[in-house]
C-alpha angles and dihedrals in degrees: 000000000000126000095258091061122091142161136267130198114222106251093225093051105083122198104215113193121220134185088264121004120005130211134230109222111207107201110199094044093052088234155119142204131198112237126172118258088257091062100044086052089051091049092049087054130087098223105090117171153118080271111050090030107052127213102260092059093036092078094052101052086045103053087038087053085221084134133023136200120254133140129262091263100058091034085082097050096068109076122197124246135275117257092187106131127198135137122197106243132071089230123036092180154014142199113210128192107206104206113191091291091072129221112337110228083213094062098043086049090050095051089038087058103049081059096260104163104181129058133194113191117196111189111219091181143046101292111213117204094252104055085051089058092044090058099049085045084061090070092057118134084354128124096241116131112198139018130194125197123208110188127164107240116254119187089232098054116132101237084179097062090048088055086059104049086047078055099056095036118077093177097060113105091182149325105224112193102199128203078042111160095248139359126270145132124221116196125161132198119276088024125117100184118074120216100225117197104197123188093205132073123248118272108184090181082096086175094132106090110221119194087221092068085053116125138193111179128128102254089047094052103040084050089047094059095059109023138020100274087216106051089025103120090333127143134187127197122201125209089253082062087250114154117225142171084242129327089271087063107107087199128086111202087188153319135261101224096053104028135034108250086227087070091035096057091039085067107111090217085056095060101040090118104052094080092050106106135174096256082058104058125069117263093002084073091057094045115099098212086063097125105035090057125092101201132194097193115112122233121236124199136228144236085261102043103269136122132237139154120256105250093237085063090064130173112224084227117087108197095186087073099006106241138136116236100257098040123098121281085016115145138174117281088235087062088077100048154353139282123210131151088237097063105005107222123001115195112210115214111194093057087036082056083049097058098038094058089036082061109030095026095245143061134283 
């Protein structure tokens, strides 16, 4: 390697540090790779080279095709992305409770018309096939893109006409007919929509962070930089026909039989959650799997105007030693700091030092 040659990340590769370790996301791939701190410094950096690398960490970036050689010269003609997010619509999606009236035709026009483009529909009621029917009927010649069907399981539901209604509607993702007597899921060729038999009932708390739900992909990262990929232009709907930020919510801003939801989600108490991303709220900012999770929980503020999560609302992954609650060594987050409403969470690093060398045999 001559001294006109460097080093270039990938723009769309992007180090995330973390307390402890940090990832490289890689976008396009859909990915993601664990690296040390140093490395992730190194990467965030503009100086790129033998030097400020190191061999042992040049082979990796290489075979995992997160940098590539060019000279000095071309090293200025690549520019990095844009991490700019917007979406044109004042609603991207909506979570809707069906009581035995079925769907109201109003609603849906009001929501298709602030641009939301995804519905989840959760059946409170005996759904007959032909309110079903009716609902899907409703998306016709629209611009929404996916619909999701929530239905309690009945022994004399016609699975076959359900088939048939996944077949002439494109939109549909799934009809998941939940307390089923076993688990299974029916899909058939030329057919977008799956047919999904599940043995437990519904919980929509949705507060217990699970790895598997994790996602790297370019639109979720650019809106997690500026906005809480969860509350951000959500609604929720409730059988009653409150609206809601999301069915945990204990507050109503309105309701749809009195008020249009346009005027409802314009409220600037309604969106106070939209702009509360992860880099604003105590230990999420530290973890390094902050862009790639999709979280419930709602953030609470401080004294001081930060954010943080009630320690009774707790995530299974613990940042400060980087275990999973379950694996050896692992402790309680609150075990390396403190909570109060003045300041939210306060790591502290000399007992999180502690533990760190007490699991892994040497110091944060």
């Amino acid at each position: 390697m001559n001294n006109l040659t460097t080093y270039k990340k990938f723009a769309d590769c992007i180090p995330v540090r973390g307390y402890l370790r940090s990832i490289i996301m890689d976008l396009t791939r859909q990915s993601f790779k664990l690296i040390p701190n140093d490395l992730c410094d190194t990467l965030s950096s503009n100086h790129l080279s033998d030097v400020t690398i190191g061999d042992d960490y040049i082979e990796f970036l290489l075979e995992n095709e997160f940098v590539y050689c060019c000279s000095y010269q071309e090293k200025e003609l690549y520019p990095e992305i844009c991490t700019i997010w917007d979406y044109p619509s004042l609603i991207t999606n909506v979570v809707y409770e069906v009581g035995a009236e079925g769907v109201s035709e109003e609603i849906i026009s009001q929501l298709i018309d602030l641009g939301c483009k995804h519905f989840v529909f959760v059946w409170q009621e005996n759904c007959s096939i032909y309110k079903l029917k009716e609902c899907s009927d409703f998306f016709n010649d629209t611009s929404v893109m996916t619909i999701d069907i929530y239905l309690k399981y009945k022994e004399a539901i016609d699975i076959g006409e359900l088939k048939s209604i996944l077949k002439n509607n494109p939109r549909i993702n799934y009809i998941l007919l939940y307390e089923a007597s076993c688990q299974k899921v029916i899909s058939e060729d030329g057919v977008r929509g799956n047919l999904v038999l599940y043995n437990k009932s519904i919980s929509w708390s949705r507060t217990y962070i699970n790895p598997q739900d994790f996602s790297v992909n370019m639109p979720l990262y650019t809106e997690s930089l500026h906005y809480n990929t969860f509350y951000n232009r959500k609604v929720c709907i409730t059988v009653d026909g409150d609206i809601k930020n999301y069915f945990t919510s204990e507050r109503s801003f309105g309701n749809v039989k009195k008020e249009s939801i346009r005027d409802v989600i314009s409220q600037a108490e309604f969106q106070k959650y939209w702009k509360v991303n992860k880099d604003k709220i105590a230990i999420c900012r530290d973890c390094e799997f902050r862009y790639m999770c999709v979280d419930a929980r709602i953030p609470l503020r401080t004294n001081s105007g930060g954010y943080y999560f009630d320690e009774n609302s707790k995530c299974p992954y613990n940042p400060y030693i980087c275990l999973w609650e379950g694996q050896d060594g692992y402790v309680p987050v609150e075990e390396c700091g403190t909570y109060s409403r003045e300041t939210g969470f306060v790591p502290n690093k000399k007992k999180i030092a502690q533990l760190n060398k007490l699991i892994w045999g040497e110091e944060e």
